[in-house]
C-alpha positions in Angstrom: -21.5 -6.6 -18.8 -22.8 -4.4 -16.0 -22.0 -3.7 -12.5 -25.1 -5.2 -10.6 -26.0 -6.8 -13.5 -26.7 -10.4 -13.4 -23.2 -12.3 -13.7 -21.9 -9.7 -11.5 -24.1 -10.3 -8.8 -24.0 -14.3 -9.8 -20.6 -14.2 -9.5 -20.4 -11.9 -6.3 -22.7 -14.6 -4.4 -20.7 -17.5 -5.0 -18.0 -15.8 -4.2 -19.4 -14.8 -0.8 -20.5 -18.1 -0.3 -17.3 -19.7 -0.8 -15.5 -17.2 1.1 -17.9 -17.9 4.2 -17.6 -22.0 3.9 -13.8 -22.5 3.5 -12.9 -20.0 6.5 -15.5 -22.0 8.1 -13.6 -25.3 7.0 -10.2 -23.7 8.3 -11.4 -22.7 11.1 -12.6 -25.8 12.7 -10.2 -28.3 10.8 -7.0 -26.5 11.0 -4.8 -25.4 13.9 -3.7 -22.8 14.7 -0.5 -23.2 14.7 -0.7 -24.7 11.2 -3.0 -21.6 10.1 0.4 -20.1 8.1 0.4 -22.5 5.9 -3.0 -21.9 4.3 -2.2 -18.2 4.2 1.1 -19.2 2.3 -0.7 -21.0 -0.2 -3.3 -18.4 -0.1 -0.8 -15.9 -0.8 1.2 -17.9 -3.0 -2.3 -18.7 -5.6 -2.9 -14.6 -5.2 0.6 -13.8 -6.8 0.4 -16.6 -9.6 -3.1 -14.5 -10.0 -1.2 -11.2 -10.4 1.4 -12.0 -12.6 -1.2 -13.5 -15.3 -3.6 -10.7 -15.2 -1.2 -7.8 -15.6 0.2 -10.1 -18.6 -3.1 -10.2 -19.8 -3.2 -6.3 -18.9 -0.1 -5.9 -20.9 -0.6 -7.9 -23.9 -4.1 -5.9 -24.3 -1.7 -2.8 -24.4 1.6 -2.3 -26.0 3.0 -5.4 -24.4 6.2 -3.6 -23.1 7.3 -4.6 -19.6 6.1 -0.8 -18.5 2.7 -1.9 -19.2 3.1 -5.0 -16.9 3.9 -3.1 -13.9 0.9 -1.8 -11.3 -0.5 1.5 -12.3 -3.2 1.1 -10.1 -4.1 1.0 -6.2 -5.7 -2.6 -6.6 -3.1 -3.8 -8.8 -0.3 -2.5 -6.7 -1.6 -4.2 -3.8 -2.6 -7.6 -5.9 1.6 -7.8 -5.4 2.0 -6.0 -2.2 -0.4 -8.2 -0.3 0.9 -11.8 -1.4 4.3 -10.9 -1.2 4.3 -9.8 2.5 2.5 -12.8 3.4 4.7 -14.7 2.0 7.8 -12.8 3.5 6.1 -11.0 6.8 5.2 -12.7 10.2 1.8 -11.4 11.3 0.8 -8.9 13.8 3.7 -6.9 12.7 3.4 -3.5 11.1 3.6 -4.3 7.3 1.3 -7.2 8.1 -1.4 -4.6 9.1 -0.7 -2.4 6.2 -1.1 -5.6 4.0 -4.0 -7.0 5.7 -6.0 -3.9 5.4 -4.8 -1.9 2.4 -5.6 -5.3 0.7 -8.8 -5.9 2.0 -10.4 -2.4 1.6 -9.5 -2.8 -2.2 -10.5 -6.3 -2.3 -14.2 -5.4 -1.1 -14.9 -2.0 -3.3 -14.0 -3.7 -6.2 -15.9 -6.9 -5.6 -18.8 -4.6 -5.0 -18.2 -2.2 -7.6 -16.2 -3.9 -10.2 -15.9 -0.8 -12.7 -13.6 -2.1 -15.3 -16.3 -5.5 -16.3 -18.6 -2.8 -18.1 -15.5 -3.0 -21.1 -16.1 -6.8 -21.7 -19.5 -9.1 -22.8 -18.6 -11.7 -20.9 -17.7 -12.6 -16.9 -15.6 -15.5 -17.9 -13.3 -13.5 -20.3 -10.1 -14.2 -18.9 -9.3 -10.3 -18.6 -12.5 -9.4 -16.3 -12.2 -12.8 -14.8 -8.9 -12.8 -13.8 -9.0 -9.0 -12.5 -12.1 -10.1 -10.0 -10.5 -13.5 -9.0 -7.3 -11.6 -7.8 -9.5 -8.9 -5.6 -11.4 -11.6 -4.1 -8.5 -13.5 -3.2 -7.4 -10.1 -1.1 -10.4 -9.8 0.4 -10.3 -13.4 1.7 -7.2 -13.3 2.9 -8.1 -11.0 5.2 -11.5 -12.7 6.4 -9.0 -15.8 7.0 -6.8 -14.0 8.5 -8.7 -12.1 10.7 -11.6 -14.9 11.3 -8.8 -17.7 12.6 -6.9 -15.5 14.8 -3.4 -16.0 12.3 -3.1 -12.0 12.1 -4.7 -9.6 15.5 -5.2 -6.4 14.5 -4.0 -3.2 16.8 -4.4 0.1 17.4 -0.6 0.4 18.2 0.5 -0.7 14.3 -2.6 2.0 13.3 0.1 4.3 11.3 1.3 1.5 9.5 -1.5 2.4 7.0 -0.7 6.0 6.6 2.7 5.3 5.8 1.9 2.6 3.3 -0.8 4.8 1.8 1.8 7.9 1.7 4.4 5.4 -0.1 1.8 4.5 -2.3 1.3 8.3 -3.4 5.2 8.5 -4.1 4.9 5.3 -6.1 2.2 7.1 -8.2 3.8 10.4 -8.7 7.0 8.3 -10.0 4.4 6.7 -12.2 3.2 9.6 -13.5 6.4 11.8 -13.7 9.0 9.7 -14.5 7.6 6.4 -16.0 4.8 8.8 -18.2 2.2 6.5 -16.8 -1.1 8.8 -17.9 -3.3 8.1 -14.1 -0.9 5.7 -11.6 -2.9 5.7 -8.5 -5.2 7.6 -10.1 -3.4 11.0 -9.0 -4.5 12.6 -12.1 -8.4 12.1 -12.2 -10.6 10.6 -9.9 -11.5 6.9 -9.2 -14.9 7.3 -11.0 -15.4 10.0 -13.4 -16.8 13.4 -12.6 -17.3 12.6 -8.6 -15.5 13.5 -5.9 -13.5 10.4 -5.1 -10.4 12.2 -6.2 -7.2 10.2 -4.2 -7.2 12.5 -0.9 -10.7 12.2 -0.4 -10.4 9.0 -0.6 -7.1 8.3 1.5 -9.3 9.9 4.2 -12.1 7.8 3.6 -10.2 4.9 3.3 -8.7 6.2 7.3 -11.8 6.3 8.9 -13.2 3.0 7.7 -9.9 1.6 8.6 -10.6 3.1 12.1 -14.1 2.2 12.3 -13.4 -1.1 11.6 -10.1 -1.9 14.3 -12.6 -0.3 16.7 -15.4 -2.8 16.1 -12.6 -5.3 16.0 -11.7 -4.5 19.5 -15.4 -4.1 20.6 -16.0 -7.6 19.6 -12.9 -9.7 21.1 -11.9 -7.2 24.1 -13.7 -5.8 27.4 -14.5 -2.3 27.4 -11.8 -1.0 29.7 -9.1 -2.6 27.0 -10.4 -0.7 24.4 -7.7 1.6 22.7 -10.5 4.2 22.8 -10.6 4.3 26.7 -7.2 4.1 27.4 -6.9 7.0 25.7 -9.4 9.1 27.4 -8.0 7.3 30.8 -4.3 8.9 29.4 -5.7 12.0 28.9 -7.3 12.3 32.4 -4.6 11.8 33.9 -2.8 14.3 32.0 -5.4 16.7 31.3 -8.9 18.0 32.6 -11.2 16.9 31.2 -15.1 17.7 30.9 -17.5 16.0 33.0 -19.2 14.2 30.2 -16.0 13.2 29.2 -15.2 11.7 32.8 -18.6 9.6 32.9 -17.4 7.9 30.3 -14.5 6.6 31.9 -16.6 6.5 35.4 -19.0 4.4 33.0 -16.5 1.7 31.6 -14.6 1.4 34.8 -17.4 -0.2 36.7 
């Protein structure tokens, strides 16, 4: 197979598709209040996911319980993600981490789905499997996020960083201790001979994650509750500030 090729981009639209129509169908036929149990069971089909692929993973290897275990970003989070879910109320800091971490590795690898170019068919159950599981983190999020069950904030912001530096310390065990060859890909980059080694992408993966809570917060707040002006309102207070700077907040506060 190949990435853009045809069942890729076959299977990417239907995906999309039902992605869109069943948060739609949550949205307007289930409450609220009731939204945690669709996440649950959400959560609950992406773990069963996860446990079959990495056996498939494993068999395809040595079949020793090392090779079961995540030596990957996406794979750690296909467990991360479902599990806190499960365990986690939303809105609280490992929520966010989840939410996110999850999501960000849910779309790349829906988009760029490196590993199908290995097999000569989508509906292998290896390939098939491995895409199923990233899509199912992507729309946990878009349900998540869409239905108002998880409210993302600036305030739970370094949640991220610190699940992204235990990540790191996950890999370098990997790598040191277990003799995994490339856990979290600390060893060689994502894609072969490009820059996308992990830092680069840790600080990628930072500013997306910012972009996107600021549009977030653009979309369901008023300007003068963005995180983003009551910051500069924090710092005028404490500091002096240039005059462009100050017609900003002269801008948002009227």
């Amino acid at each position: 197979m190949e990435i853009f090729g045809l069942e890729h981009i076959i299977y990417f639209v239907v995906a999309v598709v039902l992605m869109i129509a069943l948060t739609i169908i949550f949205k307007v036929f289930v409450k609220k209040e009731k939204m945690y149990i669709v996440m649950k069971i959400i959560a609950g089909f992406g773990l069963v996911l996860m446990v079959i692929y990495r056996i498939i993973v494993s068999k395809s290897r040595n079949g020793t319980f090392l090779d079961f275990l995540p030596d990957t970003y996406c794979s750690m989070m296909g467990f991360i993600m479902p599990i806190i879910v499960l365990c986690f109320k939303p809105n609280t800091k490992v929520f966010q981490y989840a939410m996110f971490a999850g999501m960000i590795g849910g779309l790349l690898t829906l988009c760029y789905p490196d590993f199908i170019v290995y097999f000569d068919n989508i509906f292998n159950i290896h390939p098939f499997t491995g895409l199923l599981y990233h899509t199912n983190m992507l729309f946990m999020f878009i349900v998540a996020i869409s239905t108002g069950y998880f409210v993302p904030t600036f305030k739970n912001w370094t949640s991220v960083l610190i699940g992204l530096a235990f990540m790191v310390v996950v890999g370098e065990f990997g790598n040191s201790v277990l003799k995994q060859s490339n856990n979290m890909y600390l060893n060689a980059p994502l894609i072969s001979n490009t820059i996308f080694s992990w830092w680069f992408v840790v600080i990628l993966f930072l500013v997306l994650y910012t972009i996107i809570l600021q549009i977030y917060e653009m979309i369901t707040l008023k300007p003068n509750e963005w995180s983003v002006v009551k910051m500069f309102k924090y710092l005028k207070n404490k500091l002096v500030l240039p005059k462009k700077m100050k017609w900003f907040l002269y801008f948002y506060n009227n």
